[in-house]
N, C-alpha and C positions, 0 to 999 in steps of 0.2 A: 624765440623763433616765431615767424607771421602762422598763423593757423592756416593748416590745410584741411580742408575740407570735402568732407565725404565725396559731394559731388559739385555741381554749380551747373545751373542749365544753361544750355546754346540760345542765349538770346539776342538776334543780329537788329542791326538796324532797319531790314528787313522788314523783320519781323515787329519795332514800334511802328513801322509805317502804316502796315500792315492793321495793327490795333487802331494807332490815331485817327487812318480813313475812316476805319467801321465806327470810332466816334463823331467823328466832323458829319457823314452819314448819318449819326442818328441809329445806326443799326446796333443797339445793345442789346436788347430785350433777349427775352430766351423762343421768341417768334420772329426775329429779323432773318430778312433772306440768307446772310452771312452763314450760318445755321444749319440753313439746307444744305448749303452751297458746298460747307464741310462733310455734311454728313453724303451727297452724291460722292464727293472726291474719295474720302477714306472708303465708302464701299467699293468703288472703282479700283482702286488701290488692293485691297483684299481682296480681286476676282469673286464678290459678292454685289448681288441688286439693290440691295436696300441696308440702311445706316439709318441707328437712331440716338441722334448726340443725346448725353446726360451728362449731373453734375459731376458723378464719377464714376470710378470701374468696378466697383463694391456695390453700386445700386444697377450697375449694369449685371451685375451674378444675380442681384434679388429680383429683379425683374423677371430674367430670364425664366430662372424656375418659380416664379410666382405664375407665370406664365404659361409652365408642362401641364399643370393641372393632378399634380400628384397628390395620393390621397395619404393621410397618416398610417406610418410604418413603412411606406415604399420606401426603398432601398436605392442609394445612390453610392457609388463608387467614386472614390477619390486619391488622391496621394495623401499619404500624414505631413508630408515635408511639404508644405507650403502659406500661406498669407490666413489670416482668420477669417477673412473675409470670405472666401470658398465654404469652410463651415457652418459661417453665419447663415448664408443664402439658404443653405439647405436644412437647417433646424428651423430656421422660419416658417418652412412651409413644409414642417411637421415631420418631412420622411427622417429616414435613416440612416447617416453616414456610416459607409461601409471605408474604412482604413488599409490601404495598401501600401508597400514598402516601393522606393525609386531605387532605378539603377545606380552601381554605385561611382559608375565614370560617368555619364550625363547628369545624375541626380534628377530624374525622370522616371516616367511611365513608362511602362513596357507593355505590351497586348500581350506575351504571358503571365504576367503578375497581375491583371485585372480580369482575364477568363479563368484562375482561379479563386477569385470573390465572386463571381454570380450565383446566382442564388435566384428560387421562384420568386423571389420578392424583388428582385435588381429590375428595375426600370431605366433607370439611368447612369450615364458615367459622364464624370467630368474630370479634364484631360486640362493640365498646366505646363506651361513649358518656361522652365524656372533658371533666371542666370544667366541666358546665352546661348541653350540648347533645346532641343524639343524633343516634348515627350513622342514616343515611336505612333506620330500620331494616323499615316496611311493605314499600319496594321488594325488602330484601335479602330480607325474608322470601318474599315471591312468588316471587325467582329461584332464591333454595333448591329449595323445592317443586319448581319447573319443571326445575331440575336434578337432583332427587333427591338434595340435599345436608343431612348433617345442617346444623343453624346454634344452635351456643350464643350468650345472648348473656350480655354482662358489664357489667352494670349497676351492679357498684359505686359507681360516683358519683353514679346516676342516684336515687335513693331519690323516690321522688313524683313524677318529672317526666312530665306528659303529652306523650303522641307522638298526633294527632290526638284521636280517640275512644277509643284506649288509653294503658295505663299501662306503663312501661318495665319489664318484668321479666315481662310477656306474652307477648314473641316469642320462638318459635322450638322445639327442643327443651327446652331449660332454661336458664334464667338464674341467674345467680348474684351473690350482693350479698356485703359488709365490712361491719360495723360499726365497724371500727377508730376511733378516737374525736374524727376532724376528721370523719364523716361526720354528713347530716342524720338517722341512728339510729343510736345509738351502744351497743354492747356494751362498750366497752373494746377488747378484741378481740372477733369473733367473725364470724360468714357465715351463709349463707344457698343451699341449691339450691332453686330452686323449678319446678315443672315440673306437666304436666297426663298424665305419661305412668308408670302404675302401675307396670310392671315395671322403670323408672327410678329411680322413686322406690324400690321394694325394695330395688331393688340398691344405692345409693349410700346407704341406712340401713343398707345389712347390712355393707357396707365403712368406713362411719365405724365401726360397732361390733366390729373386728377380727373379724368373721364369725362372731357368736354365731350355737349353734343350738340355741334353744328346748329341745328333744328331749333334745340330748347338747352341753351347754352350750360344755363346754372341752375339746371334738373337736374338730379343725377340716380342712376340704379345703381351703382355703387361707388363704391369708395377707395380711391386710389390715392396717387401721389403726386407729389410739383417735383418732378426728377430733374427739370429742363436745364440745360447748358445755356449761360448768358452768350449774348451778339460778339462781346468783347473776347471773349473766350475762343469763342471757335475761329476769329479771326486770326489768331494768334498759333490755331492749331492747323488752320490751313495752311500759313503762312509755314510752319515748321516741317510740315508734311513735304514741300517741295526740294528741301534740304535735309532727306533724311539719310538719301544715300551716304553723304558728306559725315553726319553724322556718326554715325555706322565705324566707317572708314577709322576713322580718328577715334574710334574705341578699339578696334581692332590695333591698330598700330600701338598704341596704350601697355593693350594685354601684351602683345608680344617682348615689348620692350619687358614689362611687368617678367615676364619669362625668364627673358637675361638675365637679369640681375636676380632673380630668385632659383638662378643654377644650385649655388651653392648651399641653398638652405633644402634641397630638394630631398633632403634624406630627414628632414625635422617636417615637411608638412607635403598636402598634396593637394593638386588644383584639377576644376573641371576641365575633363578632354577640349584641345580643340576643332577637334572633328568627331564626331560618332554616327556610324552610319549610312554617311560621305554629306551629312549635312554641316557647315561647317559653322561655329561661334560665334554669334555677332557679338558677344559681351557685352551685356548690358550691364553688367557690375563683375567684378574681378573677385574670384572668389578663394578663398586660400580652408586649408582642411590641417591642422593644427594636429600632430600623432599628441595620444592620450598621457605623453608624460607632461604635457602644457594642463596651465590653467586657460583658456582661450579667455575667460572677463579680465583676470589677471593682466592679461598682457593688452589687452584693447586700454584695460585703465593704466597701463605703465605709457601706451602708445598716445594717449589724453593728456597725459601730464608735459608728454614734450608738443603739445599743439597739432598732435594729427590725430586725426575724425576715423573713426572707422564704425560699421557695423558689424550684429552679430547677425547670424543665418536665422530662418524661419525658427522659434520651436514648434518640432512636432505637436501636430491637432489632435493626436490618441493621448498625448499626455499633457493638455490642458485644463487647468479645474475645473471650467465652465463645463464640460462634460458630465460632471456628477449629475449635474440635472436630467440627461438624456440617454437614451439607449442608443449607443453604436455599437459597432461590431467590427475589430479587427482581423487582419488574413496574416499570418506568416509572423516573424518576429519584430519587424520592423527595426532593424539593426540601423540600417543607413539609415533611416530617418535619423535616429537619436543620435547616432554617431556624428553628423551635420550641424543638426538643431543645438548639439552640445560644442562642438571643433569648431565650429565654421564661422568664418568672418569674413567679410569684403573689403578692399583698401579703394584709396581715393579716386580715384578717376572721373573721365569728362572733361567740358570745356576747363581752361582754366587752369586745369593740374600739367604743367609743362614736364618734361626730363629731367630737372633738375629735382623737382619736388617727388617723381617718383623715386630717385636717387636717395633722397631724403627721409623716403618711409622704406623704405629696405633697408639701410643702413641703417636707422635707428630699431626696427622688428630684428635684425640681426644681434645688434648688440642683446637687446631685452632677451631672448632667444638663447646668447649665449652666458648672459648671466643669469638666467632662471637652469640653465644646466649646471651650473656651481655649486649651487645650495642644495 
């Protein structure tokens, strides 16, 4: 059987033309106007002033909080269920990842599960919205506020998804997006800080740019990074941005089918809500929750062996080795973390994957499914 594959990105012809001009132009460099040109459109887009393209959404976290000015041992609030990249940002700049459990129908944040981690030492909290759904981000932002807490949030997956009357990459101090190329805007690689806060926005452009200074170009008082998104790049991520509603759309249609046809398996596994909150799914990956009489690798490598692609979910950041090195601090028992990070797997979806093929990975997860209950 031809492999199906995890994803495949929306690349239109569009969007070569798109790339080829910004070449024939000359505009590749990670200073060509194309550039800008992205980073005005995506903060317009996010009902934010100011966008700072990078090479991707992981240097887009270490920026940010390279940026708060945290001192060693602050305290930053997170979910356990989500990308290493979240962790990473925040052990670099020495504070302390504070560990909270998501909810267990959105696989999220909730502003009660994070107002019981504050602590004298909480300064910040950073807020993901992982999957298709978003973390309960209006309440987190009010608690912020009230507590005088910064709140990045991480909207990587969220690209378009409305949160009531706002749009996911509005809240908070700054948000920050991926392009990487199973998202609904694709750079290949690349990211995004987007923020309404000037002296933020300077600073995290003057540190993508290893600290040029206008004046006295390649003097420097410190020492920073080459973060910069090439010309080619954000051409490509403008171009994709225009077509994201479309996008969207035809993952939506996906999951639901994805729905149908996983009627029958509905008593062996369980999938994120499509609405919580009256926000509703955009599915960015289709996520399926495995009851504990499954092996979940077991059956991803039985589902490998007949040519379809699948991943496994985040594992939980409280139970990561790299941890031994550092001091954090868990809240609660983080059950759905583990319970996800262990069950949880994603099936194929995106351009590419027709009905037929979704046909073909249910039907074949059913049989595996029902010959792993035999033995």
């Amino acid at each position: 059987m031809k492999k199906i594959s995890v994803f495949n990105p929306s690349i239109s012809l569009i969007d070569a033309y798109s790339v080829f001009r910004s070449t024939y132009k000359g505009e590749i460099s990670g200073t060509a106007p194309i550039v800008n040109t992205f980073e005005k459109n995506f903060a317009r887009f996010c009902s934010r002033k100011y966008g700072i393209a990078l090479s991707n959404g992981s240097v887009a976290l270490d920026l940010v909080f390279a940026s708060l000015g945290l001192n060693e041992g602050d305290e930053v609030i997170l979910p356990s269920f989500t990308i290493i990249s979240c962790l990473a940002a925040i052990l670099r700049c020495k504070a302390v990842p504070v560990f909270v459990d998501v909810n267990e129908s959105s696989w999220n944040l909730t502003a009660a599960s994070i107002e019981k981690a504050i602590s004298p030492k909480t300064k910040a909290v950073l807020i993901v919205h992982l999957y298709g759904l978003p973390a309960e981000a209006k309440a987190i932002e009010e608690l912020c506020v009230r507590r005088g807490l910064a709140l990045i949030e991480d909207a990587a997956e969220a690209h378009g998804m409305r949160i009531g009357s706002r749009i996911a990459g509005s809240f908070g101090d700054a948000s920050t997006f991926s392009f990487y190329a199973n998202k609904h805007v694709t750079s290949g690689e690349g990211g995004m800080v987007v923020t309404n806060n000037k002296e933020l926005f300077q600073k995290i452009g003057n540190m993508r740019n290893l600290g040029f200074d206008p004046k006295k170009r390649f003097v420097h008082n410190e020492l920073f990074w080459n973060y910069r998104i090439g010309g080619l790049a954000a051409a490509l991520g403008n171009s994709q941005l225009k077509k994201i509603s479309k996008t969207i759309s035809k993952k939506k249609n996906q999951a639901h089918y994805y729905k149908q046809l996983l009627k029958p398996l509905m008593h062996e596994l369980s999938i994120q809500a499509e609405k919580w909150k009256e926000v509703e799914n955009n599915y960015w990956v289709f996520g399926i929750v495995l009851n504990d009489s499954y092996s979940r690798d077991q059956v991803m490598e039985r589902l490998a062996q007949v040519n379809i692609e699948t991943r496994p979910f985040f594992w939980p950041l409280h139970l990561q080795p790299v941890l031994s090195k550092y001091e954090y601090r868990c809240v609660g028992s983080l059950s759905v973390s583990e319970k996800l990070g262990k069950l949880g797997m994603y099936l194929p979806m995106g351009q590419g994957i027709s009905k037929s093929m979704q046909r073909v990975v249910v039907k074949e997860l059913t049989k595996i499914l029902i010959e792993s209950q035999g033995k």
